[in-house]
C-alpha positions in Angstrom: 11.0 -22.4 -0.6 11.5 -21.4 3.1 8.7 -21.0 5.6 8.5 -18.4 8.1 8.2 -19.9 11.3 4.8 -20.5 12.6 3.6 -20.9 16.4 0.6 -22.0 18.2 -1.1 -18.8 18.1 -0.4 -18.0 14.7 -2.2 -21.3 13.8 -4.8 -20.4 15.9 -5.3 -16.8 14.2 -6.1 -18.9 11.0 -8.4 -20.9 11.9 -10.4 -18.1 13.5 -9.9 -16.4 9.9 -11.4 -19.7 8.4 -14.8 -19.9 10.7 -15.5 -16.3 10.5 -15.6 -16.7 6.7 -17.6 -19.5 7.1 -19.5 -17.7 9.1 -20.5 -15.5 5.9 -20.9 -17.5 3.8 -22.6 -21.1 3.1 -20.3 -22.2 -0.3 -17.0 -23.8 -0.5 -13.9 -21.7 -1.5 -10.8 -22.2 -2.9 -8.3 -19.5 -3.3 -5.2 -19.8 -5.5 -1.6 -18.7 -4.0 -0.2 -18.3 -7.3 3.5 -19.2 -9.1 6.5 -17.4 -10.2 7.3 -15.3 -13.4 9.7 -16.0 -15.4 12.4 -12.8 -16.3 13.4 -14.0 -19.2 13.8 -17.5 -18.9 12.1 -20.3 -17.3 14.9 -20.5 -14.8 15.4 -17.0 -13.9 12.5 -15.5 -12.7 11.0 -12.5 -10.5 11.1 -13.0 -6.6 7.4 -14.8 -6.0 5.1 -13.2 -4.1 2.1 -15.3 -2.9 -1.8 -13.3 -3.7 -2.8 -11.9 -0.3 -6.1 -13.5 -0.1 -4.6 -16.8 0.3 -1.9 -15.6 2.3 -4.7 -14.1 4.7 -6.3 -17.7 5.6 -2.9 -19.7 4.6 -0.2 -17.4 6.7 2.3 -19.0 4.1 3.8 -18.0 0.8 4.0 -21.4 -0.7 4.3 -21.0 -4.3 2.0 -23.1 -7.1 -0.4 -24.1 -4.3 -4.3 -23.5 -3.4 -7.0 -24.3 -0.4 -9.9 -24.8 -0.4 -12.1 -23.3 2.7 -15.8 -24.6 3.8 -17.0 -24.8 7.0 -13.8 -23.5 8.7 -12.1 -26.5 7.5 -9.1 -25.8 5.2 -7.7 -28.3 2.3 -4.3 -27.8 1.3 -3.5 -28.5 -2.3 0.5 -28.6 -2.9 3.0 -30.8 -4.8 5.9 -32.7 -2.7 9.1 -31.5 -4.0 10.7 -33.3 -6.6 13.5 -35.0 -5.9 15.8 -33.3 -8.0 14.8 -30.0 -6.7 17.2 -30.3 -3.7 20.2 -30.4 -5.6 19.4 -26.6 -6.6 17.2 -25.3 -3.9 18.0 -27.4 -0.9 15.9 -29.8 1.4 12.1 -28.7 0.8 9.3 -29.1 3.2 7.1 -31.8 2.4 3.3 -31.3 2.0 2.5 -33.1 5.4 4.8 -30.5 7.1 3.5 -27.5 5.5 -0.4 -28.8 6.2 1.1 -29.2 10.4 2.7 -25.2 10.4 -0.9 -24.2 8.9 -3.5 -26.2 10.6 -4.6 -27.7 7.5 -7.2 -30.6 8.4 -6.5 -32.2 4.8 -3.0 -32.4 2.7 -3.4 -33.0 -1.0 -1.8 -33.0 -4.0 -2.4 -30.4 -6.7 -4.1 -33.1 -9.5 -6.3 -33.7 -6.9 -7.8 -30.0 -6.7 -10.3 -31.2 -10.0 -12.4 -33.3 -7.7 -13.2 -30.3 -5.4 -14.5 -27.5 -7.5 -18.0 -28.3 -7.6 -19.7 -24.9 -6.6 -16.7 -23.1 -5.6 -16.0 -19.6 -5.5 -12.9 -18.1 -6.2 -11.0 -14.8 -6.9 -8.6 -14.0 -9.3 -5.2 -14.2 -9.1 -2.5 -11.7 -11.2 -0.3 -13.7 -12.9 -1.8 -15.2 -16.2 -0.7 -19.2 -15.9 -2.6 -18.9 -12.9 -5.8 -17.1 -13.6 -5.5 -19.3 -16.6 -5.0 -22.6 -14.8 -8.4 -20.8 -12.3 -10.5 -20.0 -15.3 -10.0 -23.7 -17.2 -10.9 -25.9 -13.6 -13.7 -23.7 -13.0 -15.5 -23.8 -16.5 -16.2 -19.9 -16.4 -13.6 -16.9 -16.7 -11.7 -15.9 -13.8 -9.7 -13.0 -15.1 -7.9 -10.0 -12.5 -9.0 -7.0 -14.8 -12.9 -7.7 -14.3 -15.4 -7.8 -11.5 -16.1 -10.4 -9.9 -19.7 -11.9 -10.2 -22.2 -14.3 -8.6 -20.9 -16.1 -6.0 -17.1 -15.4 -6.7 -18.7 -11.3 -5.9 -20.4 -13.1 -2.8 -16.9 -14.1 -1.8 -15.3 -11.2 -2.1 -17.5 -9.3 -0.5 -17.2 -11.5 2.8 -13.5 -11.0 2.3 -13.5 -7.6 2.5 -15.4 -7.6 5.9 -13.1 -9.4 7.6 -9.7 -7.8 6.2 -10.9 -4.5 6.6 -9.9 -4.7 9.9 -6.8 -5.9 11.2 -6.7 -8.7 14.1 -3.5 -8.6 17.0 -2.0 -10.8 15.1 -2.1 -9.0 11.7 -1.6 -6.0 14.0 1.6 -7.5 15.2 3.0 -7.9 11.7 2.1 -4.6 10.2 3.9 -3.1 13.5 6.9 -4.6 12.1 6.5 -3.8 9.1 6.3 -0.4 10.1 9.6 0.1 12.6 11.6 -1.4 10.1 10.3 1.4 7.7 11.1 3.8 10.2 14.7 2.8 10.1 14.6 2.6 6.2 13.8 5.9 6.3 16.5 7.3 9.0 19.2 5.0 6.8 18.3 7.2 4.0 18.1 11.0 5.3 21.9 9.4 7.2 23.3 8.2 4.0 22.2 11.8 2.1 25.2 13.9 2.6 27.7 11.9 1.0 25.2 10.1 -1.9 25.9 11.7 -5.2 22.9 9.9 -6.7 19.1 9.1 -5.9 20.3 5.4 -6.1 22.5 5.5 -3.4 19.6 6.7 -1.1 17.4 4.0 -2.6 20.3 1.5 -1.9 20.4 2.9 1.9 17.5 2.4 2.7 16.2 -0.4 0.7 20.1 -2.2 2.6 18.2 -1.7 5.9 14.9 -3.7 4.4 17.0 -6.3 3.2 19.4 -6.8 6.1 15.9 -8.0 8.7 15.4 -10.6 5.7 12.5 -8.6 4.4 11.4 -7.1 1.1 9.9 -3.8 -0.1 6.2 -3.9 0.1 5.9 -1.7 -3.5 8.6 -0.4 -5.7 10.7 2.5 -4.0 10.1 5.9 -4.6 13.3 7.7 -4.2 13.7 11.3 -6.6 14.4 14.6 -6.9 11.4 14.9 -8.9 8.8 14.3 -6.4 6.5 16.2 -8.7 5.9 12.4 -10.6 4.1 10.6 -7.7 5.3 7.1 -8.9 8.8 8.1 -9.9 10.5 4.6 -10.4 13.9 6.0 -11.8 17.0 6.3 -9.5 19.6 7.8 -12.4 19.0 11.4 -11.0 22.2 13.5 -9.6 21.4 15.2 -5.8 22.2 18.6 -6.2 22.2 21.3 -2.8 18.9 22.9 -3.5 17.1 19.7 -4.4 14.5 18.2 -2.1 14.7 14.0 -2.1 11.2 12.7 -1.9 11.4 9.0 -0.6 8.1 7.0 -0.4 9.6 3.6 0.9 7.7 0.6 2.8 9.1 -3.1 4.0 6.8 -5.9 3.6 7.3 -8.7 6.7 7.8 -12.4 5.5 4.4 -13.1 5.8 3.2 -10.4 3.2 2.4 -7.5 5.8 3.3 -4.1 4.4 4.5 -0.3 5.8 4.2 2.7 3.4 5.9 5.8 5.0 7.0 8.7 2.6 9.5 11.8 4.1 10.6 14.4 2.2 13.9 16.4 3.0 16.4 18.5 1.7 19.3 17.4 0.1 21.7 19.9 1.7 20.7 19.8 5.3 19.1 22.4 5.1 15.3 23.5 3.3 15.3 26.7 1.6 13.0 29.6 2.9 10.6 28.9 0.0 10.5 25.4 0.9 10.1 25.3 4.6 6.7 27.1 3.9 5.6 24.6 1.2 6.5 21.7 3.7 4.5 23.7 6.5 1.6 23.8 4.6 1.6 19.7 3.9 2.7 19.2 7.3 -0.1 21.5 8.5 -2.7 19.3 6.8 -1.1 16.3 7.7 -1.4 16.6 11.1 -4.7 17.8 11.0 -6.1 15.0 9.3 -4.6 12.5 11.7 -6.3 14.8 14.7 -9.9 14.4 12.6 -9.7 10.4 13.0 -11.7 8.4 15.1 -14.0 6.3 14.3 -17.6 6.8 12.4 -15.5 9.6 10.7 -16.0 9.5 7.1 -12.5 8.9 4.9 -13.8 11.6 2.2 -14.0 13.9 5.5 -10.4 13.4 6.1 -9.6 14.1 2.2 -11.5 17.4 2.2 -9.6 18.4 5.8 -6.3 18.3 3.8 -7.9 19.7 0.7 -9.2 22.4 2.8 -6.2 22.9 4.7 -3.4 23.2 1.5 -5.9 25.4 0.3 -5.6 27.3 3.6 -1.9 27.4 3.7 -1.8 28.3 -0.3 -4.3 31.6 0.5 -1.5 32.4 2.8 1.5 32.1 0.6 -0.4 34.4 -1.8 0.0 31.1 -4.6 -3.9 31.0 -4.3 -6.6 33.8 -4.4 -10.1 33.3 -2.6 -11.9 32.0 0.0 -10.2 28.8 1.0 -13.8 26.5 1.2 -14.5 27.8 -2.2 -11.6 27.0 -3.8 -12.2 23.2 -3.0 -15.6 23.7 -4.3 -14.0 24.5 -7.8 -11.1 22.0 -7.3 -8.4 24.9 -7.1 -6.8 22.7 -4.4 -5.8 20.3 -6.6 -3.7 21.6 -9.0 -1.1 21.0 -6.5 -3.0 17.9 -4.5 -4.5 16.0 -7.5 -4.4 12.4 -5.6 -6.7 11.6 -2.6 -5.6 11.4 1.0 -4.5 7.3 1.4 -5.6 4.2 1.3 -6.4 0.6 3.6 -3.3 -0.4 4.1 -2.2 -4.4 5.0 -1.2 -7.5 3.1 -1.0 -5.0 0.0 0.2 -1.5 0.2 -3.2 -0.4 -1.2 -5.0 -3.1 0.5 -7.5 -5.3 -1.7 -7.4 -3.1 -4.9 -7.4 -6.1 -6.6 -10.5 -5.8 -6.4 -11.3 -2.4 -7.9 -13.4 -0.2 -5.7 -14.9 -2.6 -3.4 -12.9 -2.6 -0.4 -12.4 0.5 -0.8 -15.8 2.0 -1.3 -18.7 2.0 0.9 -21.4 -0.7 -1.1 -23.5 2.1 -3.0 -20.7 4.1 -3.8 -18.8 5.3 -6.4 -16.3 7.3 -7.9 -16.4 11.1 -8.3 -15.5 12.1 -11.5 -14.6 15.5 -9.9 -11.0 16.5 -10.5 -10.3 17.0 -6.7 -12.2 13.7 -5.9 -11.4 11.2 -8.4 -8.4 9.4 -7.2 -10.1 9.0 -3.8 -8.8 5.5 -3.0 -11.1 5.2 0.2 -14.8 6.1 0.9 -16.0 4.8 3.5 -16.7 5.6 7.3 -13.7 5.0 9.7 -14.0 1.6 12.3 -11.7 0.3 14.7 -9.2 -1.8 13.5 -8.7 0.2 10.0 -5.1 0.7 9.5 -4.9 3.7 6.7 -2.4 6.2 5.4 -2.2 10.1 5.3 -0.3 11.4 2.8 -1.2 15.0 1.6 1.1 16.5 -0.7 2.3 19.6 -3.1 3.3 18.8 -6.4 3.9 21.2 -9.1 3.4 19.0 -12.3 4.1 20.8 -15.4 1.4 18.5 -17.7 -1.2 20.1 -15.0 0.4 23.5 -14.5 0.9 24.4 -18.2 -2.0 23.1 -19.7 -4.0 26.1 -21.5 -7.1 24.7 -20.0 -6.3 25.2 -16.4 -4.5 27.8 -17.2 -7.2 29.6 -18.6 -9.8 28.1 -15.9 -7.9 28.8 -13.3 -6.7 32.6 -14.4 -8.4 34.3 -11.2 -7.8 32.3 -8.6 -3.2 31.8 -8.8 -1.2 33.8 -8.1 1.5 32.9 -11.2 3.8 35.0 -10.4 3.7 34.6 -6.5 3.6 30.5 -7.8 6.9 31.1 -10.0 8.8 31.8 -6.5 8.5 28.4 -5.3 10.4 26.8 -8.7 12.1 24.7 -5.7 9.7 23.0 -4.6 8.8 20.1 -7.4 7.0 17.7 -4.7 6.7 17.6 -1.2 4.8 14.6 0.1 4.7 13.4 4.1 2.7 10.2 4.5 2.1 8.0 7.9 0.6 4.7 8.8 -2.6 5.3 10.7 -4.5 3.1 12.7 -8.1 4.1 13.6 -8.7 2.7 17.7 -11.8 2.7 19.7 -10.7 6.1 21.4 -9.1 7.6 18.0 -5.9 6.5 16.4 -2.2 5.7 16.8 0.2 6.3 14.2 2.0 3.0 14.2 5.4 5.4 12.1 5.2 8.1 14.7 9.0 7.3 15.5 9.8 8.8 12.4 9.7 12.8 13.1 8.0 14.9 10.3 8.4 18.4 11.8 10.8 20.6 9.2 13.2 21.1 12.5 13.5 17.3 13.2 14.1 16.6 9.3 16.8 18.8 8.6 18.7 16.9 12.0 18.3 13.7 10.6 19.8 14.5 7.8 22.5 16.5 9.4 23.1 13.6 11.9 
């Protein structure tokens, strides 16, 4: 177990964190970190990756640990190392030492945690031996695939309000997190002319990540076949008149994530066909990221790029009609079908662990409208909200060649005019966002997007 260095101010920023919970609410918490999973056996397991509600009050990914929060006072709960755990993993800190870098006012070990639970909230944690371990102490299920309720709901609900928006010093972090993306990216639209597969990209760029000691903050997105939006498979050749779609994002040490996507042509070079499908997304893009400011509603922002790839589609002659009307019906999003962004912070998709409630406005819910219904954020726009704009064009065939849509949708595309842009599977430009008093600052604007600017990175 390393730890991230720590300073003063860092210690300070937690402890902040801790009163303004307390400030919300009137109950002790205790909030699990979480432990490793095992690949196959005990021994071997998956990189760990501490749950980012403690990380948000801890500031430490200490594995198989927990605190306990009341009153802006925080209780550690973590084992010493064993002894024999230096001969394969080196000197470890001890608890004492961990509880200083924190600014823990109590150090315990974890068999003591069963004397502290007495009306405690809680919120779930992914990995079953620890929602497990959660739901046994606490006499009551704890379990990540359902809502939270009573005073655990209480708790997450104060949660949400204070990581909705980011403070300096989470600010700091997800401006890391977000240069290093940057270079990710400009690794991988370098290393494209000489890659013959879509794992050489991914090994680019994912090499850049690596070499500043950080991780990926979600599972790379590297493919030819942009038209899957979570295309985990790197096996695919790179042919001249394919378009690479790479949604990439580091994560800092301290959990903090980037999410940038760039799509670009494999030659150097887009074709004429594609430079106008890009256009269009770029078009909406841009005008999205004009639109906020705060007290702007999110849904706004999603119907501005529906709206506007509607627009751009009318002029292509791929869509017939008035453009407002053809969101009205949803036309839009045969070729959009996913919503704008998302919060973006310790998780990519920040606090969707906890379904729709960070995401959604209390009293809100999810339309069941095609257009609508993967809408990951509804809710009006305040300082401090970091969020991503991603609008895209996808041509999926399980949409496109359906006999429903097809048959729905008769009037209003143009299938032939469509059946000229069979180069274009998925185009799909996404920034990080972050909403200020006066309007917003794209914390990945060093990362050109203009079809001009693309086509010279690649080049070099």
């Amino acid at each position: 177990m390393l730890i991230p260095q720590t300073s003063t101010s860092i210690v300070e920023t937690l402890r902040h964190r801790r009163q303004q919970l307390a400030n919300l609410i009137d109950f002790p918490a205790i909030l699990w970190s979480g432990s490793n999973n095992s690949r196959n056996f005990p021994a071997n397991s998956f990189p760990f990756r501490a749950n980012s509600h403690f990380l948000y009050f801890a500031g430490l990914p200490l594995p198989k640990a927990a605190i306990r929060l009341e009153a802006g006072k925080l209780e550690l709960f973590i084992d010493d190392p064993s002894p024999s755990s230096a001969l394969w993993h080196g000197e470890m800190p001890t608890r004492e030492v961990i509880a200083e870098k924190i600014g823990a006012d109590v150090a315990r070990p974890m068999a003591e945690l069963e004397s502290w639970l007495e009306d405690a909230a809680t919120l779930a944690v992914q990995d079953a031996a620890t929602w497990t371990q959660q739901s046994q102490l606490l006499n009551r299920w704890v379990l990540p695939q359902s809502p939270p309720q009573g005073i655990d709901l209480e708790l997450a609900k104060a949660i949400v309000s204070l990581r909705l928006t980011h403070d300096d010093s989470a600010l700091t972090e997800l401006r890391k997190a977000a240069a290093l993306t940057v270079k990710a990216h400009k690794a991988g639209m370098a290393a494209t002319p000489q890659a013959k597969l879509e794992a050489e990209v991914r090994a680019a760029m994912e090499g850049v990540i690596i070499a500043h000691n950080m991780t990926t903050s979600y599972n790379s997105i590297v493919t030819v076949h942009g038209e899957v939006l979570h295309n985990e498979h790197y096996h695919h050749s790179l042919q001249p008149g394919d378009l690479l779609l790479a949604d990439v994002g580091a994560e800092t040490e301290t959990g903090w994530a980037g999410d940038v996507t760039r799509t670009w042509p494999v030659s150097g070079k887009f074709s004429s066909t594609q430079r106008d499908i890009y256009n269009v997304v770029l078009a909406a893009h841009d005008a999205c990221i004009a639109k906020i400011q705060p007290g702007v509603e999110y849904g706004d922002i999603h119907l501005q790029a529906a709206t506007a790839i509607a627009e751009g589609l009318v002029d292509l002659g791929i869509l017939q009609g008035n453009p407002q009307d053809l969101v009205e019906i949803d036309a839009h999003a045969l070729f959009f079908p996913h919503g704008i962004g998302h919060l973006l912070g310790l998780d990519v998709h920040d606090m969707e662990d906890l379904g729709d409630l960070a995401g959604y406005e209390e009293g809100r819910e999810r339309s069941d409208r095609f257009g609508l219904s993967y809408l990951r954020l509804n809710r009006p726009l305040r300082p401090g909200m970091l969020v991503t704009i991603e609008p895209g064009f996808y041509q999926v065939p399980a949409i496109l060649n359906d006999v429903n849509v097809r048959s729905k949708y008769q009037n209003v595309v143009n299938w032939q005019r469509l059946s000229e842009f069979a180069d274009v599977r998925g185009i799909r430009i996404e920034d990080d966002v972050l909403v200020t008093t006066e309007g917003s600052e794209v914390l990945t604007a060093a990362l050109p997007n203009d079809a001009n600017s693309v086509e010279n990175l690649v080049n070099g």
